[in-house]
N, C-alpha and C positions, 0 to 999 in steps of 0.2 A: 816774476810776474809775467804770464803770457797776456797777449793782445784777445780782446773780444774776435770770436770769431778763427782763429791762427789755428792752424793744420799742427799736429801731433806732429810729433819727430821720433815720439817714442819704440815705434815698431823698428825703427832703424837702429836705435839706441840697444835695444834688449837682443837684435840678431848680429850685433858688431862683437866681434870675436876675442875684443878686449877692452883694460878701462879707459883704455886713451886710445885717440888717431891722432896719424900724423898730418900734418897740417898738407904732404902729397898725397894721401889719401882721400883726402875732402870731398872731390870729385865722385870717389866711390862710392865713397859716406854716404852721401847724397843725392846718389843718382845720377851725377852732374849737374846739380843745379847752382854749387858754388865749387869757383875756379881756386887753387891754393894760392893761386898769382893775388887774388882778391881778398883773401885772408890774411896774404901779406900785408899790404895793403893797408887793411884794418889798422891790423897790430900796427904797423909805425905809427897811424895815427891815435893810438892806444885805446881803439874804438872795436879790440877781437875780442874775441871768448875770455874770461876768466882761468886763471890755473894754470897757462901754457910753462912748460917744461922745454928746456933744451937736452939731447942728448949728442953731444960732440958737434955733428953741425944740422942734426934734424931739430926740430919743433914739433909738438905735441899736443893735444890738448885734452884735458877729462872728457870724456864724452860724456857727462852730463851736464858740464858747462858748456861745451858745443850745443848741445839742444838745446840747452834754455837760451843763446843765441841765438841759436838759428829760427824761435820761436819769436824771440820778440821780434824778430826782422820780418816776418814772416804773416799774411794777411790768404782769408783764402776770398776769393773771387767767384762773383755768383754768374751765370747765363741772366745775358739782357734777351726781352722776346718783345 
């Protein structure tokens, strides 16, 4: 379920060059708008993305479970005049 009003993620989702990113990708993912330091973060407090994978000592995540994260977190903001 996304938020009334929350910005697409999907255009990022559909041009990402695989089904998962790793969680030091995020940055790119995103633009920079979330730090991988901050994803850590999440995760321990078991408040990241759904689906995360380890591979040796990377982290990963579906990148459709990263959208729908990054969506619920996610509010878009109007100009005050």
């Amino acid at each position: 379920m996304t938020k009334l009003n929350a910005p697409s993620f999907q255009l990022m989702a559909d041009q990402w060059p695989s089904p998962f990113v790793a969680r030091q990708e995020v940055g790119k993912f995103t633009g920079g708008i979330v730090n991988p330091r901050t994803l850590a973060n999440q995760d321990s407090l078991h408040l990241g993305p759904e689906g995360r994978i380890r591979v040796g000592r990377k982290i990963a995540y579906p990148v459709r479970e990263f959208v729908k994260w990054l969506e619920a977190r996610s509010v878009k903001v109007g100009h005050d005049k």
